[in-house]
TORZABA-664297 format. One record per residue (C-alpha): z, x, y. Coordinates in pm, 1 decimal. Example, Ala and Ser with C-alpha at 12.3 -4.5 7.8 and 13.67 -1.06 7.14 Angstrom:
REM residues 2
@c3:780.0 c1:1230.0 c2:-450.0
@c3:714.0 c1:1367.0 c2:-106.0
***
This chain:
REM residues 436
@c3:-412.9 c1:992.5 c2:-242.4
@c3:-568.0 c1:1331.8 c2:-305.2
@c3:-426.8 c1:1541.4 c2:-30.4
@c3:-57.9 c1:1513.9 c2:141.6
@c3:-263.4 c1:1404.4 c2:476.4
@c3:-423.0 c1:1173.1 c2:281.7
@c3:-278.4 c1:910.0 c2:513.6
@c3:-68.2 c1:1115.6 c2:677.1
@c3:280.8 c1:969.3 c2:813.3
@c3:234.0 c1:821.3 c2:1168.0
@c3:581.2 c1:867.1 c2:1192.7
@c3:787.6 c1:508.6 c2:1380.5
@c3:1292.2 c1:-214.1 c2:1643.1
@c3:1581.1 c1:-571.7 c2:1743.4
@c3:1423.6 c1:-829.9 c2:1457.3
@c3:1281.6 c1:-1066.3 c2:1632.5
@c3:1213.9 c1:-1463.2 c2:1558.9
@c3:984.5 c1:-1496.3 c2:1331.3
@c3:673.7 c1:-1666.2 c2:1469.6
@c3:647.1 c1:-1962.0 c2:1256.6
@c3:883.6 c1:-2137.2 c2:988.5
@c3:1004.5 c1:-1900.0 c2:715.1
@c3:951.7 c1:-2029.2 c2:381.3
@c3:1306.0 c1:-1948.3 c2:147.5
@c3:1297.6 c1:-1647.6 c2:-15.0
@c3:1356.1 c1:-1724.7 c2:-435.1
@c3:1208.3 c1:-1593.6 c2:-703.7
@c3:1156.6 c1:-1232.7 c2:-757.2
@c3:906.2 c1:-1266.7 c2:-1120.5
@c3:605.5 c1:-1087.2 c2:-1139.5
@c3:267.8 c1:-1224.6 c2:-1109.9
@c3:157.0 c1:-1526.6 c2:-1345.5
@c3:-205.4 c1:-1549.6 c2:-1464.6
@c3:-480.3 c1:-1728.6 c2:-1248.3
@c3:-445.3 c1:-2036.7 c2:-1441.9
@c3:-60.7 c1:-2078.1 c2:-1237.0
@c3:-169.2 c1:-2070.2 c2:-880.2
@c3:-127.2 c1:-2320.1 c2:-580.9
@c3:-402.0 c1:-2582.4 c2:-518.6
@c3:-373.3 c1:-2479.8 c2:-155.8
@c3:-546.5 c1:-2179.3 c2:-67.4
@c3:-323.8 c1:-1901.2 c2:131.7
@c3:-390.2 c1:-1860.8 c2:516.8
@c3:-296.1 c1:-1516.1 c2:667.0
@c3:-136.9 c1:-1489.6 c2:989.3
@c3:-447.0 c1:-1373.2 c2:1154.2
@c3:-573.0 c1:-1724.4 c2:1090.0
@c3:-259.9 c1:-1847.4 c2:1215.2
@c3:-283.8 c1:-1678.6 c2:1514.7
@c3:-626.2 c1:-1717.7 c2:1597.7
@c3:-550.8 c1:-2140.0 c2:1532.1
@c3:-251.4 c1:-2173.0 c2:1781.5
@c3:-493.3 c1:-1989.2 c2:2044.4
@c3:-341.8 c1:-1651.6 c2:2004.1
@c3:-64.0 c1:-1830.1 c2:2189.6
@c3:197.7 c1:-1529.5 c2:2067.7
@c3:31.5 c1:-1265.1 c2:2235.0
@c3:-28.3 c1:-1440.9 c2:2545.6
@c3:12.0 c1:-1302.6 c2:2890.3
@c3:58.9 c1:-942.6 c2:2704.9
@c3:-117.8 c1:-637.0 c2:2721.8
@c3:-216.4 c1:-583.9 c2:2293.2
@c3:-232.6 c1:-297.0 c2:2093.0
@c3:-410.1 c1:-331.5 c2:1767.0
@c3:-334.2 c1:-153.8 c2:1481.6
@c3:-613.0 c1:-257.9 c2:1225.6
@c3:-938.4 c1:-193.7 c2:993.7
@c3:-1179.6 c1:-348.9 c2:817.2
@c3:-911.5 c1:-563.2 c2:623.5
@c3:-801.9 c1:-715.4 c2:984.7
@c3:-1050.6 c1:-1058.8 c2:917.0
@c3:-1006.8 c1:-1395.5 c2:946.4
@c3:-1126.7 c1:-1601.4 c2:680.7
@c3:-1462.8 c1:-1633.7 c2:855.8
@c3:-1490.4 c1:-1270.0 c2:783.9
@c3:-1477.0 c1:-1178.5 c2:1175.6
@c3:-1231.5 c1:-890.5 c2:1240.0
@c3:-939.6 c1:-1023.8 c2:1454.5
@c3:-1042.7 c1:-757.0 c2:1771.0
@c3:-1359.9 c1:-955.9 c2:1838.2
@c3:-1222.6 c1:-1239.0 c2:1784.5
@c3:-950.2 c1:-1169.0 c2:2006.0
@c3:-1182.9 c1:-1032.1 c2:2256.8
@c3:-1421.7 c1:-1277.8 c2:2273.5
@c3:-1148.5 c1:-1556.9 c2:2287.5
@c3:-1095.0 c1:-1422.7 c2:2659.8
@c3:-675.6 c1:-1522.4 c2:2571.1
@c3:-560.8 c1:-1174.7 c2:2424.1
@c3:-578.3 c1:-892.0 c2:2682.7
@c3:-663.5 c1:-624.1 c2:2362.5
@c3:-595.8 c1:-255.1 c2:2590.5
@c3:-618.4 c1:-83.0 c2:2302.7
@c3:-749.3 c1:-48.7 c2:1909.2
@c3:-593.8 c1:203.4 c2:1732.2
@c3:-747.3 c1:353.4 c2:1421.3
@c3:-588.6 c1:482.8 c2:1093.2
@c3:-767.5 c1:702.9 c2:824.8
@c3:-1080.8 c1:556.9 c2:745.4
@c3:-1094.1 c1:422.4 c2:1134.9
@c3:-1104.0 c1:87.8 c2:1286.4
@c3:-1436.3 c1:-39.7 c2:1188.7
@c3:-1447.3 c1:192.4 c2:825.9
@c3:-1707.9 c1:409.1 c2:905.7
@c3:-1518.5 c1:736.5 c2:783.8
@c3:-1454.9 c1:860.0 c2:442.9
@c3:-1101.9 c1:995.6 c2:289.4
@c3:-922.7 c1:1214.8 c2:518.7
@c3:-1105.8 c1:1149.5 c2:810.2
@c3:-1131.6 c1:902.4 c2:1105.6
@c3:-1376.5 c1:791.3 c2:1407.6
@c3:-1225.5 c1:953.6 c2:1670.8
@c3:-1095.1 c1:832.8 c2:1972.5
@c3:-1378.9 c1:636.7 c2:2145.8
@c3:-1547.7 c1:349.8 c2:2351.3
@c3:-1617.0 c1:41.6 c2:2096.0
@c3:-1981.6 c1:-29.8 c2:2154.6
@c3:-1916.8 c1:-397.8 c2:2096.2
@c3:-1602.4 c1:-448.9 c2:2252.3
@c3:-1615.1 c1:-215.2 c2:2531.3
@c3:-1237.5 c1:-137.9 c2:2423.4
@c3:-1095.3 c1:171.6 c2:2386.9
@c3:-1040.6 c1:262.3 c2:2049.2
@c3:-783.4 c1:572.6 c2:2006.1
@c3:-777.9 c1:810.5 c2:1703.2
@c3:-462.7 c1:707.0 c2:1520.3
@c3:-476.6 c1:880.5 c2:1191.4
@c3:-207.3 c1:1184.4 c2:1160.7
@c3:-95.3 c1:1093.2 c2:1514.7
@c3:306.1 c1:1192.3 c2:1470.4
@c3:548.7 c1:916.9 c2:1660.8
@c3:514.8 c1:1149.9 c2:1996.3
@c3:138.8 c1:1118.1 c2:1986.6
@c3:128.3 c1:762.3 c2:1957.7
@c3:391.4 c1:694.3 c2:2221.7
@c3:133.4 c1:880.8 c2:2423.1
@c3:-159.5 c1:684.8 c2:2389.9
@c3:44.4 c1:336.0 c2:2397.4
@c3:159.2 c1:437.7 c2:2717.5
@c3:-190.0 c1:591.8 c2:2775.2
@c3:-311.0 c1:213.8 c2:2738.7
@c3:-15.2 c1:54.0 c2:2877.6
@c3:60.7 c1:-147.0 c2:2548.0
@c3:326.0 c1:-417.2 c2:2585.4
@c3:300.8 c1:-584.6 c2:2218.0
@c3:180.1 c1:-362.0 c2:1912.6
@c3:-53.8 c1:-576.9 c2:1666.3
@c3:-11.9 c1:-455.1 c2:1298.6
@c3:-278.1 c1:-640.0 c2:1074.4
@c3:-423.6 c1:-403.1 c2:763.4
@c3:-398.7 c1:-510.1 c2:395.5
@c3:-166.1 c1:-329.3 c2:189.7
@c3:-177.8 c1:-310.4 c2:-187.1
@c3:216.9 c1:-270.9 c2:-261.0
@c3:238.4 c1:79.8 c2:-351.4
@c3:447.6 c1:305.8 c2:-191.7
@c3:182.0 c1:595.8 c2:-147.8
@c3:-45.6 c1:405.7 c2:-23.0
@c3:49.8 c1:509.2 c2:353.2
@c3:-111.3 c1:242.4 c2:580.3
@c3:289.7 c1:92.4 c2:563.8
@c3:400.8 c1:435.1 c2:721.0
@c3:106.1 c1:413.4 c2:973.2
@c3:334.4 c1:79.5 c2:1045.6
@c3:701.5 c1:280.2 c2:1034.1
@c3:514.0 c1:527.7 c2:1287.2
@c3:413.9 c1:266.6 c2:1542.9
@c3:728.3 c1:79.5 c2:1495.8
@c3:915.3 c1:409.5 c2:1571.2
@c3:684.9 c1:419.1 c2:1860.4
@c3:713.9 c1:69.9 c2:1961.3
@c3:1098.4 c1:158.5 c2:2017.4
@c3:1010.5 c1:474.5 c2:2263.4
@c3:810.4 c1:237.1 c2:2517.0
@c3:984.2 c1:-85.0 c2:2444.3
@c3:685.4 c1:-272.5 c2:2299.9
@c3:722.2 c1:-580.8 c2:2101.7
@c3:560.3 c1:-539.7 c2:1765.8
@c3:391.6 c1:-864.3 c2:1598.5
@c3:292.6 c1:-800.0 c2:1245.8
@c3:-4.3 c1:-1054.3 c2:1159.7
@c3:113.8 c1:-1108.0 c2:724.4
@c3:-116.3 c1:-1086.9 c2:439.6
@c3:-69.7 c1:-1126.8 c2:75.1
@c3:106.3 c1:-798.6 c2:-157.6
@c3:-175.7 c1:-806.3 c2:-398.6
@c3:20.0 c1:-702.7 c2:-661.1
@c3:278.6 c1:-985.9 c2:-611.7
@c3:688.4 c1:-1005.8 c2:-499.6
@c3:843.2 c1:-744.2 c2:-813.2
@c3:982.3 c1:-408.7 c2:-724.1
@c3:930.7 c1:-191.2 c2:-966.0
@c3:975.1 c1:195.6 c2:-988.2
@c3:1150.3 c1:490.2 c2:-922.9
@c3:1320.3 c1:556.1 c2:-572.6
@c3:1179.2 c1:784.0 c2:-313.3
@c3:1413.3 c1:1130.6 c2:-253.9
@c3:1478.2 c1:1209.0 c2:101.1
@c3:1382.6 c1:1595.6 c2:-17.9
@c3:1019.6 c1:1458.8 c2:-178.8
@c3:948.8 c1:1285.1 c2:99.5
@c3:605.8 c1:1288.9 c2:249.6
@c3:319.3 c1:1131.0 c2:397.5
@c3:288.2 c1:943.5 c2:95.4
@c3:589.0 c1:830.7 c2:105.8
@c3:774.7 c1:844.7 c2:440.1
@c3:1178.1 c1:706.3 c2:344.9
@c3:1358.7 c1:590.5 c2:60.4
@c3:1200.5 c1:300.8 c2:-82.2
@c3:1067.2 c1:239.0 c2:-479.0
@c3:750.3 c1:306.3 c2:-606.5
@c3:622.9 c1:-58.1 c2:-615.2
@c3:851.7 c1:-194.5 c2:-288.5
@c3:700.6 c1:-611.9 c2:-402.5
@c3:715.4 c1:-710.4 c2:-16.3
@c3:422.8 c1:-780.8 c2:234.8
@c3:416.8 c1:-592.9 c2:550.1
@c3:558.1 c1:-849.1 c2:720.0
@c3:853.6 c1:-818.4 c2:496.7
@c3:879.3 c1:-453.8 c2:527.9
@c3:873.2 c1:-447.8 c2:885.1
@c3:1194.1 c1:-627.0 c2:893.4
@c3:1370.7 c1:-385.1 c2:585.4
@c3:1220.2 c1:-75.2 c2:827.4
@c3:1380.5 c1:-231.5 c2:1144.7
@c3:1698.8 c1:-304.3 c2:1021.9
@c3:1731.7 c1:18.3 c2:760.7
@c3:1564.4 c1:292.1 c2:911.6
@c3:1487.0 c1:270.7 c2:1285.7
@c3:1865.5 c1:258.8 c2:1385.2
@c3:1857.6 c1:649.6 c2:1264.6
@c3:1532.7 c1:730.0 c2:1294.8
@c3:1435.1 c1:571.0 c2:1676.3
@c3:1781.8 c1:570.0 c2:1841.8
@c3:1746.0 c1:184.3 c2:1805.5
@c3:1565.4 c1:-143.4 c2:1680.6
@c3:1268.9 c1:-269.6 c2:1783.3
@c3:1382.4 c1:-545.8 c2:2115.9
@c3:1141.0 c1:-808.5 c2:1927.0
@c3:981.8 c1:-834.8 c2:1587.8
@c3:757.7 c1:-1135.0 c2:1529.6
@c3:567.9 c1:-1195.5 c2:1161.7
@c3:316.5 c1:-1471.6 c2:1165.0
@c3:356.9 c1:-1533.3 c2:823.4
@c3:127.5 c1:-1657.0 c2:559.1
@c3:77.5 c1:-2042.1 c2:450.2
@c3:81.5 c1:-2088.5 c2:101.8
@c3:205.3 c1:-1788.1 c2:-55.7
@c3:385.5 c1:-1750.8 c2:-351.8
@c3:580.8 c1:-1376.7 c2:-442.3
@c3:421.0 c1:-1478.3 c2:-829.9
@c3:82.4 c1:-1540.3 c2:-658.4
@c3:-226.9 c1:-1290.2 c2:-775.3
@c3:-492.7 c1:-1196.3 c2:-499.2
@c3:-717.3 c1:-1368.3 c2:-724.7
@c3:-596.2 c1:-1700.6 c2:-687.5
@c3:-514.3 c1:-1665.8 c2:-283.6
@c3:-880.9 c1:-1781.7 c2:-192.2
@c3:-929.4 c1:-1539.6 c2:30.9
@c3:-1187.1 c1:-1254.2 c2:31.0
@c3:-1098.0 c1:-889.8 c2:-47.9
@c3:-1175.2 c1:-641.5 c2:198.9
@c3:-1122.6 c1:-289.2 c2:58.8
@c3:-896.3 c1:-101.1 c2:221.7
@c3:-1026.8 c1:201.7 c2:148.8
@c3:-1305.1 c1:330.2 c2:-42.3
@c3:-1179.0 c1:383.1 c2:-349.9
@c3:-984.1 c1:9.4 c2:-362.3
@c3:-1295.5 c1:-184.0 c2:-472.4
@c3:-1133.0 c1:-456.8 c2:-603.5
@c3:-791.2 c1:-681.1 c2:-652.2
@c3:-829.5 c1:-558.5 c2:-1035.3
@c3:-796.7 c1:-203.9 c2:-851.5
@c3:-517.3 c1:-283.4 c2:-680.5
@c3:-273.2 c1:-446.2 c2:-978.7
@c3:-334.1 c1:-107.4 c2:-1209.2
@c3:-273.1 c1:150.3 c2:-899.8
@c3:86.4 c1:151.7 c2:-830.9
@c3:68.5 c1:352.2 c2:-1197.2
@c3:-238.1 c1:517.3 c2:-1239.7
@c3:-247.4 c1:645.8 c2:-898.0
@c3:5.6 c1:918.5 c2:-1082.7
@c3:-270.0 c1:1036.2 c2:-1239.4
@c3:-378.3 c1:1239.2 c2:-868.4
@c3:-104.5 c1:1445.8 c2:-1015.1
@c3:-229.7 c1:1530.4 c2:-1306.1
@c3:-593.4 c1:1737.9 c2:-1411.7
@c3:-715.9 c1:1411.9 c2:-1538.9
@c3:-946.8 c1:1218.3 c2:-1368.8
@c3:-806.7 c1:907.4 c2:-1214.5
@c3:-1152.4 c1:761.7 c2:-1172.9
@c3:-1270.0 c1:825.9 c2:-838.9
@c3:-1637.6 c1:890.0 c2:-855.9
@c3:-1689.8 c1:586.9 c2:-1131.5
@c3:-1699.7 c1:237.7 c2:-973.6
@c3:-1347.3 c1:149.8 c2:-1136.8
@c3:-1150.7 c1:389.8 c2:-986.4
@c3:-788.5 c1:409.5 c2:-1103.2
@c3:-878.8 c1:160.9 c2:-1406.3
@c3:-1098.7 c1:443.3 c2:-1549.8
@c3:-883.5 c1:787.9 c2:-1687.8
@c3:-977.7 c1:1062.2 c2:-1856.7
@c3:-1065.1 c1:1423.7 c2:-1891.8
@c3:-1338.7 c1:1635.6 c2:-2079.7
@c3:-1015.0 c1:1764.0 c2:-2340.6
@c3:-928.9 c1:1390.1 c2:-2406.0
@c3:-1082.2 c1:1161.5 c2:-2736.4
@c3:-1016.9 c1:877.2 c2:-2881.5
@c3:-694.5 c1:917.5 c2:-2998.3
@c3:-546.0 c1:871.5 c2:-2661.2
@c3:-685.2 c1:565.4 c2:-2649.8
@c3:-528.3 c1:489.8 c2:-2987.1
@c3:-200.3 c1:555.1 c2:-2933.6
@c3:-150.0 c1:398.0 c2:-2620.4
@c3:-341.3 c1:80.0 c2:-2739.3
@c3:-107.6 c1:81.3 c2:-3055.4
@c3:218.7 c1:27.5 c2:-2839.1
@c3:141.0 c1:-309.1 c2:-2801.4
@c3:213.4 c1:-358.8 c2:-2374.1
@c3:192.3 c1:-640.6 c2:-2237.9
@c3:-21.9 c1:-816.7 c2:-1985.7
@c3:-366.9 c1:-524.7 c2:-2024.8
@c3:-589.7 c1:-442.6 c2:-2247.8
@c3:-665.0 c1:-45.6 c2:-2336.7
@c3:-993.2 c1:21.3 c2:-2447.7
@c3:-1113.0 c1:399.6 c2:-2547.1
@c3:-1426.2 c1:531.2 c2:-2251.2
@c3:-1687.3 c1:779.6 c2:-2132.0
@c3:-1777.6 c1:851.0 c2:-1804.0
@c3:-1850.6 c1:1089.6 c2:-1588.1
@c3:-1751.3 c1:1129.6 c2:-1240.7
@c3:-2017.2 c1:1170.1 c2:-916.7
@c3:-1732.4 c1:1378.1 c2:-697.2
@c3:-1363.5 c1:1453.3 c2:-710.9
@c3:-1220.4 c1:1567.3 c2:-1050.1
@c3:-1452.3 c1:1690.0 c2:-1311.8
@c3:-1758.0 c1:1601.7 c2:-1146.4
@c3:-2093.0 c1:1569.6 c2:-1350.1
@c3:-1834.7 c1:1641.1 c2:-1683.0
@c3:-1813.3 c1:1380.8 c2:-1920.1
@c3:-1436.5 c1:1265.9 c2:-1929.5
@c3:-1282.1 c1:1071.3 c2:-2236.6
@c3:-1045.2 c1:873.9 c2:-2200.9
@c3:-905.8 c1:493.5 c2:-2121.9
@c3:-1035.5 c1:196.1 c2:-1945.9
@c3:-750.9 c1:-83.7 c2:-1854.1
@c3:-825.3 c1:-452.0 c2:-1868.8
@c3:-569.7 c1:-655.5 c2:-1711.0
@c3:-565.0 c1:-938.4 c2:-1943.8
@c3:-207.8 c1:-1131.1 c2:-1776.3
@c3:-80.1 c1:-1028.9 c2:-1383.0
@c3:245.5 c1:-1175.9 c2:-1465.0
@c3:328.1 c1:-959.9 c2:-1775.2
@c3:183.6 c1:-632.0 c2:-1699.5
@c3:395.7 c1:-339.9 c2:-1562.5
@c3:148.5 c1:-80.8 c2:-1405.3
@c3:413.4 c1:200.7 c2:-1422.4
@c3:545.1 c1:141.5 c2:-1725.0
@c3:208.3 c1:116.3 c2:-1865.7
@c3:91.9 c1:441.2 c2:-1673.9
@c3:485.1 c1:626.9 c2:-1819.0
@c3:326.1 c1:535.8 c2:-2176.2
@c3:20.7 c1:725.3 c2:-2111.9
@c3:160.7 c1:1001.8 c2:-1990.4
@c3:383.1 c1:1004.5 c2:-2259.4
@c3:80.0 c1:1002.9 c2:-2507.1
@c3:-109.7 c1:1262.5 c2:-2326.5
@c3:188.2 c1:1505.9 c2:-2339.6
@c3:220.6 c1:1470.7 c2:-2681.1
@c3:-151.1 c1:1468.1 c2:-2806.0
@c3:-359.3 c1:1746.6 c2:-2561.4
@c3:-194.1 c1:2092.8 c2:-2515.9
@c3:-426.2 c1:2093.6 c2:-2217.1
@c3:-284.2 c1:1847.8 c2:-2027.2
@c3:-138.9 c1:1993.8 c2:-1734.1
@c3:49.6 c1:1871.6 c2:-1384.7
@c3:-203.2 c1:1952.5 c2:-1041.1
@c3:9.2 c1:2253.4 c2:-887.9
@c3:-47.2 c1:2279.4 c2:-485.5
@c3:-0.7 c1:2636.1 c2:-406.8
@c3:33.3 c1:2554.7 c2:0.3
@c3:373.3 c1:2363.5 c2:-63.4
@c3:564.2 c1:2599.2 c2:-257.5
@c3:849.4 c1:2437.0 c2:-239.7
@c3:723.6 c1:2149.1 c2:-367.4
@c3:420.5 c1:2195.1 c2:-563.4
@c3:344.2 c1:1938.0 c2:-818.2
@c3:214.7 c1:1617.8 c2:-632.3
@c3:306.0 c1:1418.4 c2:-942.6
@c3:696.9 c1:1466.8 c2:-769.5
@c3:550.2 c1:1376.4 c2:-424.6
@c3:363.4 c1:1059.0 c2:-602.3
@c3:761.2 c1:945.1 c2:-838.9
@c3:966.2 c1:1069.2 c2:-558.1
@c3:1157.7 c1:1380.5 c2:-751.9
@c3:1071.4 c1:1574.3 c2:-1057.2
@c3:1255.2 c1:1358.2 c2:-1284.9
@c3:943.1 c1:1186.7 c2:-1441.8
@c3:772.3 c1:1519.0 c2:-1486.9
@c3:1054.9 c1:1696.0 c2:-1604.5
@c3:1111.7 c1:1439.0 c2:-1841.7
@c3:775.2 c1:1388.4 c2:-1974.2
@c3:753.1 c1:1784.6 c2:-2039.3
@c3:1085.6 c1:1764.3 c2:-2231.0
@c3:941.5 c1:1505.7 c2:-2455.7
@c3:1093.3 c1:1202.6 c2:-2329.4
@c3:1022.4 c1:826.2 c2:-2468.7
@c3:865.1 c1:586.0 c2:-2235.3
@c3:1178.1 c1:380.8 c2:-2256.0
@c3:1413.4 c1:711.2 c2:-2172.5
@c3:1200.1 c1:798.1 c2:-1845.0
@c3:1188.8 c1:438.5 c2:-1709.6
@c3:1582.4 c1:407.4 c2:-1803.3
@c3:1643.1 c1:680.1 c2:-1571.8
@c3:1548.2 c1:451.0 c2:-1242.1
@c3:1688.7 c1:121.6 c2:-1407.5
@c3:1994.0 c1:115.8 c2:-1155.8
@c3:1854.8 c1:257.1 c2:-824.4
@c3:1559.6 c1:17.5 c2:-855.6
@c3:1825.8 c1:-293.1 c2:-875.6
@c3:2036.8 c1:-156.9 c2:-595.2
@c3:1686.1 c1:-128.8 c2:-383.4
@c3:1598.7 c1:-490.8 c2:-496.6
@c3:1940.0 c1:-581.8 c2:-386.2
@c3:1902.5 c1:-445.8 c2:-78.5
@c3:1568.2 c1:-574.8 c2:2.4
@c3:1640.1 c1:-954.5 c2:-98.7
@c3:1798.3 c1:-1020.9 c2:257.9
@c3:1463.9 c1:-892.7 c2:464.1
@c3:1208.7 c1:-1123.0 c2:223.4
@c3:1040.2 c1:-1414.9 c2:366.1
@c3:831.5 c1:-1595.6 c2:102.3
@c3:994.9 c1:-1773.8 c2:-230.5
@c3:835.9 c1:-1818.7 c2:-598.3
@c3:687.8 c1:-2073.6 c2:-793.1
@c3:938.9 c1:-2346.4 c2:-668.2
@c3:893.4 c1:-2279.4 c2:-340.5
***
């Protein structure tokens, strides 16, 4: 995320049944390659829902929190389907960054409006704090809040604190909240450094690790049990996940059979999606993270950088990707019309590559190799300037990288906070590994 409203915190319950069977939660290993995947295909809860008749948001007036991701596997977003089913009384669409149907860029949104195709109201969510959007749910006399929006697994990516905010929300007007699952992309592993309550942000809302390895659905019960009691006075009086069908935590998107959606603009792909719970660290640098190419976050560099970066990175030997020494040169954001050298990253095996180790390493190398390499500085949040600390959660990774720190010292220092978070987490997680 470029800016700290990037998707700004919509700041947001009693855990509810879940909607249909939970499958055991077991195995916490990474991601295997394609060739280890179910012969069944996955079904999201949207399809779930839409099969049993939308039977558990009957006789309810709905809220929808959604986007362009929010499809059933006919490719129809759930609103219209919902709609035009005549059995979900839909009072309300409310759209994050981007906007409901993903006709606005970064930073921006629709605007609260009249759906042309719906005739439903559709209300300008994006930035709305948790007294804003207790406003317009009570504005559209919302009952049951609908979560459905894919989520790629990294903390910063703040559609999951557009969820805390409604849920936080949901609590002020006593609203159940039905989270519709889909897939974590980059599969079931935490992995990471722990958010600081003093670094928090919009791009990162409470105290959970860089890569938090849970679906939404999964998260929505950690937030409800860990954080609304202090935050919202309470818990949510009913939280209901329809859960996915043939899921696996070691599951790539690749192998779910479903189609991606991106969920924003610079998310192309589910290639995007397993390298940016790293390289998105590179917003905090003066390197060029890759927006403007068409592989955003896979393609890094900077005009300063050659081909030994490349080299030295390669020559560590990590698992799972591929480093191979490019040139390109962005349309917009960082360095535009500048050619950049620097790395591309070829994700050779899901289940063995690390994306923040591998982005640590890199950093690492760039620290040692360019003098100027240098950390973005925002001058409006003094306090706080680097977004690189925003991004990690403290200033331990930069500090530590400027002090000349191995890879293996800086990913040491979150070794026992990330098992004590993956402890934590284990009782809120719905969906089991390979021998599930």
């Amino acid at each position: 995320m470029t800016r700290l409203n990037r998707r700004q915190l919509l700041t947001a319950g009693a855990l509810g049944a879940i909607a249909l069977p939970a499958t055991a939660a077991g195995s916490l290993a990474a991601q295997p390659s394609s060739t280890n995947f179910p012969a069944n295909p996955v079904t999201p809860g949207a399809d779930r829902a839409a099969a049993s008749g939308w039977s558990v948001l009957s006789g309810q007036k709905v809220g929808v929190i959604t986007n362009p991701t929010g499809i059933l596997t006919n490719l129809r977003t759930i609103v219209d389907e919902m709609h035009e089913s005549g059995a979900v009384d839909v009072v309300g669409v409310f759209g994050p960054e981007h906007g409901f149907r993903g006709t606005a860029q970064a930073g921006s949104s629709e605007g609260t409006h009249t759906d042309p195709r719906t005739g439903i109201t559709v209300y300008d969510a994006y930035g709305a704090t948790v007294t804003k959007l207790t406003s317009m749910f009570r504005t559209a006399g919302v009952e049951t809040v609908v979560f459905d929006i894919q989520d790629v697994g990294a903390r910063f990516y703040t559609y999951i604190w557009t969820m805390y905010t409604a849920m936080r929300a949901a609590v002020a007007v006593g609203a159940r909240f039905v989270v519709l699952d889909r897939p974590n992309p980059v599969g079931g592993t935490a992995r990471g450094p722990m958010m600081t309550t003093a670094y928090t942000s919009g791009v990162g809302a409470k105290e959970i690790v860089q890569a938090h390895g849970m679906t939404v659905g999964e998260l929505a019960r950690f937030f409800d049990a860990e954080f609304l009691p202090a935050d919202a006075g309470g818990r949510l009086r009913d939280l209901t996940v329809v859960e996915l069908k043939g899921w696996r935590r070691d599951v790539p998107f690749a192998a779910t059979g479903l189609p991606w959606v991106m969920p924003s603009p610079n998310m192309p792909t589910p290639d995007t999606a397993l390298v940016y719970p790293g390289t998105c660290l590179f917003e905090g640098t003066n390197l060029s993270e890759g927006r403007g190419t068409t592989r955003p976050f896979e393609l890094l560099g900077a005009p300063f950088v050659d081909h030994r970066w490349a080299e030295r990175v390669a020559a560590r030997g990590l698992p799972g990707v591929g480093v191979r020494e490019a040139y390109f040169t962005p349309t917009f954001s960082k360095h535009t019309g500048a050619v950049c050298g620097g790395i591309q990253l070829h994700v050779t095996d899901a289940s063995d590559f690390d994306p923040i180790r591998t982005t640590v390493e890199m950093l690492v190398a760039l620290k040692a190799l360019y003098p100027d390499f240098a950390w973005r500085y925002d001058s409006y949040d003094p306090q706080r300037p680097y977004w690189v600390d925003k991004l990690t959660g403290s200033p331990r990774l930069r500090t530590q990288v400027d002090a000349g720190a191995s890879a293996d010292e800086v990913v040491g220092a979150w070794r026992e906070e990330l098992a004590a978070f993956d402890a934590r987490r284990r009782q809120y997680l719905i969906y089991g590994g390979p021998a599930a």
